[in-house]
N, C-alpha and C positions, 0 to 999 in steps of 0.2 A: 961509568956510574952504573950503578947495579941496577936493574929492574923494579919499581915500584910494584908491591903487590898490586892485586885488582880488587874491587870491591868487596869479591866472596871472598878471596884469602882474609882481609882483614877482618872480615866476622870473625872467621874462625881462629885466628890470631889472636885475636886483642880483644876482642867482644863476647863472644860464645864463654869463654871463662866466667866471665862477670854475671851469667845468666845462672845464676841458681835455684832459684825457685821452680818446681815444675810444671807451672803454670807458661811457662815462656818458652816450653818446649825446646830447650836448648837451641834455641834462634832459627830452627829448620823448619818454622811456618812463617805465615804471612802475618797471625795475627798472636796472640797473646791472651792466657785467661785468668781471671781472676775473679774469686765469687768472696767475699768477707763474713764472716762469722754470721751467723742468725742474731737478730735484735745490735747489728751495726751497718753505719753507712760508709758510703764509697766518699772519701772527699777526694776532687780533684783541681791539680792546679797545674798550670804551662808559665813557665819563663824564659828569655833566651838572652845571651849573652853576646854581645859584638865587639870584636877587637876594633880600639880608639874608638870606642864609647863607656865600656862597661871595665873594660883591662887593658894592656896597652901589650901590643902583638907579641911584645919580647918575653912577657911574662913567662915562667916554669908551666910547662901543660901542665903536670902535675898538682900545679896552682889553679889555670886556669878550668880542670875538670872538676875541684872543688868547688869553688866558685858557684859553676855553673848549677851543678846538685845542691850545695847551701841554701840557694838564693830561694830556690823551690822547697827544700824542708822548712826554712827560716817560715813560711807562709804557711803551712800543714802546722808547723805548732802553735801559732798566732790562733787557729783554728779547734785547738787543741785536740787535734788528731795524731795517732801513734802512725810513722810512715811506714809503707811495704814495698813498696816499689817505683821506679821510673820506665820513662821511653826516652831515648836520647836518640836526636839527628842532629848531625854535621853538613855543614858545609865549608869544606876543607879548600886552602887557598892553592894554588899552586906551585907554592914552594914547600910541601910539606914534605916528611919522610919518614922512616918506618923510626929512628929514633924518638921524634917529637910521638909519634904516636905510641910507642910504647911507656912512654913515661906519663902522658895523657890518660894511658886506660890503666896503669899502674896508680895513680892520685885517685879515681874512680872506686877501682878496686882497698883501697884503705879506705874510704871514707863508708865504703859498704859495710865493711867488716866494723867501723867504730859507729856508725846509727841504725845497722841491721835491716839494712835492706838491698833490694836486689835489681837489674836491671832484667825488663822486660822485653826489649825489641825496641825498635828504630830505624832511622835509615843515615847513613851518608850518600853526597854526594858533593860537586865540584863550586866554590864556590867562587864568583866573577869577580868578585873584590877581597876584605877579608876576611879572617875566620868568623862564623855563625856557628856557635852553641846555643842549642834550643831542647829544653829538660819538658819533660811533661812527669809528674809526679803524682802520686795516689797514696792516701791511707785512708785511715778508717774510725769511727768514732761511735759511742754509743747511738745508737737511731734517735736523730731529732735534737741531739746534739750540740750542733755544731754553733762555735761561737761568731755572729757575724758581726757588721759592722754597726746595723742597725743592733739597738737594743739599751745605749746610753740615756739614763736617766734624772735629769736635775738634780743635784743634790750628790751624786756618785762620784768617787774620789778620780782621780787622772792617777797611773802608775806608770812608769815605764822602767823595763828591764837593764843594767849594766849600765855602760857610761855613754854617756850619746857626742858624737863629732870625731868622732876618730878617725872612721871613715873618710870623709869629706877633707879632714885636714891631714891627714894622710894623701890622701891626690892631691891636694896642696903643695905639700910638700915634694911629693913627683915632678910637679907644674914648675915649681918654683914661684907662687906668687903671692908666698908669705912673707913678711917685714923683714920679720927673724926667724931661722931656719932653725930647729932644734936638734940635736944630737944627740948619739948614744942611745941608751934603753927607750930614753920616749921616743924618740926619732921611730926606732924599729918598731916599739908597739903600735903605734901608729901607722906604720909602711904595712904591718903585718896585719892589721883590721881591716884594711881597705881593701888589701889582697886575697885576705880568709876569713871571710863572716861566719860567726859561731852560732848555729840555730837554736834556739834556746827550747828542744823540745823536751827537756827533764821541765819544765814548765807549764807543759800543758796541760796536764792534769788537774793541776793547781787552779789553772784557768776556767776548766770545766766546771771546778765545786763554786767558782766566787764571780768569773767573769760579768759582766751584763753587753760587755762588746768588744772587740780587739784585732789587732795588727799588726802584722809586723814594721817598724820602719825604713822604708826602702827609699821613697820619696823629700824624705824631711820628717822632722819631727812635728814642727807647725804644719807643715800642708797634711801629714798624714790625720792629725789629729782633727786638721778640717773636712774630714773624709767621713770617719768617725760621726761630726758634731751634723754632716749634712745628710747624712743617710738615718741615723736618727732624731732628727726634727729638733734641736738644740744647739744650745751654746756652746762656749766652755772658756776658759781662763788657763794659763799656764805661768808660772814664777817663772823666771827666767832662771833666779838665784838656786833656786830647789833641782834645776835640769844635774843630773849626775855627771860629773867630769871625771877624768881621766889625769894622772897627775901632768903628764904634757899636753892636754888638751886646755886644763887650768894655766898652766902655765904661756900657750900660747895666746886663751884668750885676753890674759892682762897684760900681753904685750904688744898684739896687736887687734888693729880697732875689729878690721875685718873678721877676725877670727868666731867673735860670738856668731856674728850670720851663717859662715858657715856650721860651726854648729844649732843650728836652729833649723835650718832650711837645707842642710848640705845631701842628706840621703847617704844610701848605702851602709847604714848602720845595722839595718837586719838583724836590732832589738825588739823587744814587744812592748806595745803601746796598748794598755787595756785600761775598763774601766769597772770600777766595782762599788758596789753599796757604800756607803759611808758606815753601816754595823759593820760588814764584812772584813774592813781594812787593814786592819791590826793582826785577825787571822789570817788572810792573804798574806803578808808582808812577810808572815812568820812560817807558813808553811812554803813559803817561797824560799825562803833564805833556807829550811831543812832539805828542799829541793837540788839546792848548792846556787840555788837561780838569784842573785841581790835583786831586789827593787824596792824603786823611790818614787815615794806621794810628790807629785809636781804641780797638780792642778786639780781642779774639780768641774765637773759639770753644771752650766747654769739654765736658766728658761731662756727660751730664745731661739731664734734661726740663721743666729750673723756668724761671720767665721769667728772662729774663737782668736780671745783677744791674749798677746803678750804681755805678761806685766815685769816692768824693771824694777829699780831703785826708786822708795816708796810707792810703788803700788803702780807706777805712771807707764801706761800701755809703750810700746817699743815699736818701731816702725822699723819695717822689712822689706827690702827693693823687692824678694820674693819669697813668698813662703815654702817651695821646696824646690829638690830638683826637674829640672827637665829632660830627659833622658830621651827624646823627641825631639 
């Protein structure tokens, strides 16, 4: 068996490419610079990724470096910030090789190239169990800005992005602890959202002119939304019926019971969940959709400080063993 490179080699193999920006000194310091436009701010955000919890070990590196950058843009545009760069550290298991890593910084490298940003520095090293991706990300947004969680207002419509549950019953379907298994095209668009969240940052702009608060959904769609309703001092309501499906995501929840929970609560959807004036709604919706971004009114904001409430079939609240996931 051939010789594993060493640390330095793989910078300069596999990572040193990826470093474009000249702020990152082509990976030959310690640190990395970055100064943003006058009258803009620096947003920043860290997520990480662990095999058998987040992806499952066998997954395509190429898949799982995606992933990994997604999950961190998917939250830069929730924010409506335009991304510029990452820090990426590994901790690499000890059966890895220079193939799994070359197609790892090759998935990297395309996803650079299609959201236009660049890797700033990092570190790997050896990890005791299995693989750890851990992404730290940064862009940048008009000064003061930036859309947070607080800032929902009674009376402000619920949106959220795409189709929600895909994700969730996608690992389902992996798991095997669906009713009914579904195949063909829904099967894979399903297998394929769970595996590649699509960051919805052609949206953030959008979200800049209309937002009053927002999210990405990473957790659940109910708990994010409780996240939302608890950071700014309110309620809120969600139709069950109005949540956006996916044509096998529709089709699994009318066949199995389980299936609505996981979409409600399942996570990993890495849509946006925002909310916006009740005047603003119609122009949001519409400057959304010229975005190429869909979104659908699901709920609204009420007075109050209780988690916000599911509504079913006539109006009648819905009971959840949990409102999102647990990734902990």
């Amino acid at each position: 068996m051939a010789e594993r490179p060493g640390e330095f080699e793989l910078i300069e193999r596999y990572f040193r490419p990826l470093a474009s920006d000249p702020g990152a000194f082509g990976l030959t310091d310690d640190v990395a610079v970055y100064v943003p436009p006058p009258g803009e701010d620096l947003v920043l955000k860290a997520d990480q990724i662990v095999a058998g919890v987040h992806f499952f070990a066998g997954d395509p590196p190429s898949a799982i470096a995606s992933k990994g950058l997604r999950v961190n843009l998917s939250d830069l545009a929730s924010k409506g910030a335009t991304p510029v760069g990452y820090l990426l550290s590994m901790a690499l298991p000890d059966d890895w090789n220079e193939d799994w890593l070359r197609d790892f910084s090759a998935g990297l490298a395309a996803d650079q190239a299609l959201f236009g940003v660049s890797l700033f520095g990092g570190d790997t090293t050896r990890a005791a169990g299995g693989l750890t991706v851990s992404i730290a990300a940064f862009g940048r947004v008009p000064a003061g800005s930036v859309i947070r969680r607080a800032g929902a207002a009674p009376g402000d419509v619920v949106f959220v992005s795409g189709t929600i549950g895909d994700s969730a019953l996608g690992l389902r379907i992996r798991l095997g602890t669906l009713d009914s298994m579904p195949a063909g095209k829904a099967a894979d668009h399903l297998l394929d959202r769970y595996l590649l969240p699509q960051p919805r940052l052609a949206l953030a702009p959008v979200l800049l002119r209309f937002a009053t608060s927002s999210l990405d959904v990473s957790d659940g769609l109910v708990g994010d939304f409780a996240h939302i309703c608890r950071a700014s001092g309110v309620g809120g309501e969600i139709d069950a019926d109005a949540v956006p499906l996916s044509a096998g995501a529709r089709a699994l929840v009318d066949s199995d019971k389980s299936a609505l929970a996981s979409v409600l609560a399942g996570g990993d959807d890495y849509e946006i969940l925002s909310t916006v004036p009740e005047a603003d709604a119609e122009r949001f919706a519409a400057e959304a959709a010229e975005a190429g971004v869909p979104v659908t009114r699901i709920g609204r904001v009420v007075e109050g400080k209780a988690p916000p409430v599911v509504l079913g079939v006539n109006g009648q609240p819905l009971s959840l063993d949990a409102a999102s996931h647990v990734h902990f």
